[in-house]
N, C-alpha and C positions, 0 to 999 in steps of 0.2 A: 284731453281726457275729461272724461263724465266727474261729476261729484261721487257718485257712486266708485267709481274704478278707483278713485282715490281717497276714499273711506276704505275700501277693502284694502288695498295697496298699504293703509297707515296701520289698518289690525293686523296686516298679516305678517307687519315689521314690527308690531309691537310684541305680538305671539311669537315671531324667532326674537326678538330681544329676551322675552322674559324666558322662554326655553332656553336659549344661551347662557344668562343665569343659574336659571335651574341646574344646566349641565352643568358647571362652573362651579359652585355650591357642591354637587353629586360628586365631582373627581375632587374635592379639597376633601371630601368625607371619604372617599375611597381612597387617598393620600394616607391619611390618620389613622384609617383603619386597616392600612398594611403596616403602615408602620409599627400599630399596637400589635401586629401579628409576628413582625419581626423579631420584637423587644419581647414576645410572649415566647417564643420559638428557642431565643436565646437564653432566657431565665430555665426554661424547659431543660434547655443540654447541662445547662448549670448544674440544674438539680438533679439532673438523672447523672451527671459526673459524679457529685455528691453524694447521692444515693449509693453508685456504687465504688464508690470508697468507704463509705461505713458498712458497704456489705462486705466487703474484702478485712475491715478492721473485726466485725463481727465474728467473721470466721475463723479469723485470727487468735482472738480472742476464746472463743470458743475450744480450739485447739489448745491455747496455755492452760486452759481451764483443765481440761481432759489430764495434760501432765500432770498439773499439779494433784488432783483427785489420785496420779497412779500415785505420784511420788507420796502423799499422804499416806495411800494404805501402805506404800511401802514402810514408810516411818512407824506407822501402827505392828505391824506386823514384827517390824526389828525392835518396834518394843515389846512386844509377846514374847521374842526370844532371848531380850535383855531379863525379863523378868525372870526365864527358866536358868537363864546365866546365873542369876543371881542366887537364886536357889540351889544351883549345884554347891556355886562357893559357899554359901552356909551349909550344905552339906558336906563337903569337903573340910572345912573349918573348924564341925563339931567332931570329926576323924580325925583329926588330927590333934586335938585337945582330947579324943582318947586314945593318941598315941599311934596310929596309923602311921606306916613308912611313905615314902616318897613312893615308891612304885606302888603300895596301895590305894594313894591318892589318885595317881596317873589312871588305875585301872578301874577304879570303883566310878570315879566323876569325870571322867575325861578331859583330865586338863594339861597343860602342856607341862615338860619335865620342868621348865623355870615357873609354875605356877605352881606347883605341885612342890618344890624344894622351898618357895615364900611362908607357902602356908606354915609347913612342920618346923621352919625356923620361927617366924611368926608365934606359935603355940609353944615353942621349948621352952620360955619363959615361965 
């Protein structure tokens, strides 16, 4: 073999060496970077797990809300009718401190026959 044939013969092994390298280098980077795709993949389902469980808690939540808003007005409202309550029995009360019977009480303020026999006891003093 010529000096030449074995000048080319020694670049064209040092050209696959360092290509070999090169490749060798390229698949440890292509290694690392499926693996960050993996570990990125898996935080992913984490979070979309996560996600929807606080969207399920949200709804949740949203719903107690909604009750509790009914039951409020309810509470409101039973207080509007606590207050009319109230106002019969003072009306009922002042009847019967001027001497109103039982069945005038029952009829005039609509109250029950034992609500109506408290008051005119209550006032005979």
């Amino acid at each position: 073999m010529t000096i030449i044939t074995m000048t080319i013969l020694i670049l064209i092994s040092l050209a696959l060496l360092i290509t070999g390298a090169q490749l060798y280098q390229l698949q440890k980077q292509f290694l690392l970077q499926q693996e960050s795709l993996e570990k990125l993949s898996s935080e992913y389902k984490a979070t979309s797990s996560t996600n929807f469980g606080f969207g399920n808690r949200l709804v949740d939540i949203e719903r107690k809300l909604i009750n509790l808003k009914t039951q409020h007005q309810d509470i409101v409202e039973f207080g509007s009718e606590d207050k009319y309550q109230k106002r019969t029995f003072k009306q009922a009360s002042h009847l019967a401190q001027m001497g109103a019977s039982v069945d005038e009480l029952r009829q005039s303020c609509e109250l029950s026959h034992g609500e109506a026999e408290l008051l005119a006891h209550m006032n005979l003093n």
